[in-house]
C-alpha positions in Angstrom: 65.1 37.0 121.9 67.8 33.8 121.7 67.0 31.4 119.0 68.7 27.7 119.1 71.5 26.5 117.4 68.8 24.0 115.9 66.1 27.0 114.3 67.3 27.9 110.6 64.8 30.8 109.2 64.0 30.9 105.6 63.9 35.1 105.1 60.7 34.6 103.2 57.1 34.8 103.3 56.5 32.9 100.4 54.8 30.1 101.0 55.4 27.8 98.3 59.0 28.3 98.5 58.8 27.3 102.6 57.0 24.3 101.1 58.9 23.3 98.1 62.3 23.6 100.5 61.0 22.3 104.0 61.7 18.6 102.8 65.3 19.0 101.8 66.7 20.1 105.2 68.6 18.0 107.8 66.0 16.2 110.2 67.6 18.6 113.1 67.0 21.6 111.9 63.6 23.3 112.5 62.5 25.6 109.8 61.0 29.0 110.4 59.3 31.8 108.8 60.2 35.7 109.0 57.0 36.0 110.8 57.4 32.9 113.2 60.9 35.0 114.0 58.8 37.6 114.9 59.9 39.9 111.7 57.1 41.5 110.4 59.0 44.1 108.3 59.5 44.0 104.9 63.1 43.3 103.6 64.6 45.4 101.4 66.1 43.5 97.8 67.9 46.9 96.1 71.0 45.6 95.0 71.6 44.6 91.1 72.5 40.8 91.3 70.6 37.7 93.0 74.3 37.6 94.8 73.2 41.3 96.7 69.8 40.9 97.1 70.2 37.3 98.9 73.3 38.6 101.1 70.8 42.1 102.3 68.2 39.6 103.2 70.0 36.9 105.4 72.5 40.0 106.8 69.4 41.8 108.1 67.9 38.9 109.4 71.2 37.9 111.0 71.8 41.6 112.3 68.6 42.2 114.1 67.7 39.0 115.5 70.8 36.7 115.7 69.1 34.0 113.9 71.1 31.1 112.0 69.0 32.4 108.3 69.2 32.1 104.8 67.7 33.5 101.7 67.8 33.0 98.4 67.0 34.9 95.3 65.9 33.6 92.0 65.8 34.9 88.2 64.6 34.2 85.2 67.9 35.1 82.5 66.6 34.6 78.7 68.9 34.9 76.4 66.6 37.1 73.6 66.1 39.6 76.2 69.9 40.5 77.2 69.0 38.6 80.7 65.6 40.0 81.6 63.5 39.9 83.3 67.0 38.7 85.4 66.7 40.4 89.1 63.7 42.2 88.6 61.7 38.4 88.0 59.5 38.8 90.6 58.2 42.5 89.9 58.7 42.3 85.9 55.5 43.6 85.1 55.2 46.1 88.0 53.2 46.5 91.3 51.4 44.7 92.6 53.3 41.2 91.8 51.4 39.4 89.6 52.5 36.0 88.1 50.4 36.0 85.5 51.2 39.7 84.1 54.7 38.9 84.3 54.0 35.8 82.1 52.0 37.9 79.4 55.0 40.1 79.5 57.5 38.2 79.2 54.9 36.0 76.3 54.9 39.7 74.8 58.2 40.6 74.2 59.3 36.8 73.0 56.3 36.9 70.4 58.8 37.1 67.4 61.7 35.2 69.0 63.4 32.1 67.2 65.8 32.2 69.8 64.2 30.7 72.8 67.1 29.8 75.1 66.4 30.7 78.7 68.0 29.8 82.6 66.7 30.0 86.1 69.5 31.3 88.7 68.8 30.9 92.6 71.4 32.4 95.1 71.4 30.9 98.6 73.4 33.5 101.4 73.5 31.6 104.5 74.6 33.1 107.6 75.2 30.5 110.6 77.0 32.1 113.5 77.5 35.3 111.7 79.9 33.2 109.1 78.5 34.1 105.4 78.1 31.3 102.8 76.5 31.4 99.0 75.2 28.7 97.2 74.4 29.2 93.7 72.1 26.7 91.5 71.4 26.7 87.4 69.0 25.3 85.6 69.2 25.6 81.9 65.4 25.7 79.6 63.8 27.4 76.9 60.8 29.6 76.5 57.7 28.2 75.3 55.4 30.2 73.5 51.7 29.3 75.7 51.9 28.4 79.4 51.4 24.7 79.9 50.4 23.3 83.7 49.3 24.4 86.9 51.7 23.0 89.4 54.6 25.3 90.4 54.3 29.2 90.8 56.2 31.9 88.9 57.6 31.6 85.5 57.6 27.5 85.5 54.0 27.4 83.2 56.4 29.0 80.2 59.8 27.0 81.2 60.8 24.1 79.3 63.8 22.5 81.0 66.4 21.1 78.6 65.9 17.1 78.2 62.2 17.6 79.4 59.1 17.9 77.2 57.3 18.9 80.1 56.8 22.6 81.4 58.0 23.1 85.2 54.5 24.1 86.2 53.4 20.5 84.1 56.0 18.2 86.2 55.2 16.7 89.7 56.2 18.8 92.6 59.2 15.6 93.5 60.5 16.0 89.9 60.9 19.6 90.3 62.2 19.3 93.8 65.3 16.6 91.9 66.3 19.3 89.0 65.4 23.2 90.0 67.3 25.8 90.2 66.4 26.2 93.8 66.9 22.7 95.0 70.4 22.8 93.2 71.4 25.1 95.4 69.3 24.0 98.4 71.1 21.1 98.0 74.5 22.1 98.1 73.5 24.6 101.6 71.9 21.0 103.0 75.5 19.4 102.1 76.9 21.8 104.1 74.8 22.0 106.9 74.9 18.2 106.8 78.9 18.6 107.1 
């Protein structure tokens, strides 16, 4: 199978990433899923940084189906916790992935925390034409002690970002889209595609 210069796939399934990124990309560029790529598999994340885990992704994708790709990986690093839940964000709490058990977990062991400080971390790898690029976005916050909205998925309900007094999951979707960790670095791959 040949894909166009012009098809980009986002190595993920999840669909509120697809959504939350779909609006920041060049006008040229269609967007496509793993499965609209016709990769049904699941990829592999077993590396210890969001650096690895991205590069595996896009490099398999790249690999087997010579598609222009890029994934990302994303953390939550709080500062109480020596940097968990860190690269294991998504399955904190164990199997099956649950947002909200990794919420009460991460509520659990920040009970009796003063020390509140937390960041977000996304890793872009993008591979166009085999050539490897990372893009790395920061968003600083704090823990808050009882999660707050119901926009956003993940951690945001327990995220404060810094200057805000508004929880991720308690912002619009457009806010989110101007100061995440995940558009910081979206932004800088769409400043390079763009160039």
């Amino acid at each position: 199978m040949t894909f166009s210069d012009q098809i980009l796939c986002f190595a993920t399934r999840n669909q509120g990433k697809i959504k939350e990124i779909g609006a920041l990309l060049p006008p040229h560029l269609v967007l496509k899923s793993l499965d609209e790529i016709g990769c049904f598999e699941e990829l592999e994340e077993t590396t210890d940084t969001l650096e690895g885990n991205s590069l595996q992704k896009a490099a398999y994708v790249w690999e087997k189906y010579q598609c222009n790709c890029f994934a990302d990986d994303s953390g939550l690093f709080i500062d109480a916790l020596a940097g968990r839940p860190g690269v294991h964000s998504a399955y904190y709490a164990g199997e099956p992935r649950s947002y909200e058990r990794n919420v009460a977990l991460v509520l659990e062991e920040m009970k009796n925390e003063t020390h509140r400080n937390a960041h977000f971390k996304t890793v872009i790898t993008c591979i166009i034409a085999g050539n490897v690029h990372q893009f790395t976005g920061i968003l600083e916050g704090k823990i808050i002690h009882t999660p707050q909205g119901s926009n956003g998925f993940g951690y945001d309900p327990i995220f404060l970002p810094k200057g805000y007094t508004q929880t991720l999951a308690e912002i619009s979707p457009a806010e989110k889209n101007k100061i995440s960790h995940r558009s910081l670095a979206f932004s800088q791959m769409k400043n390079f595609l763009h160039s």
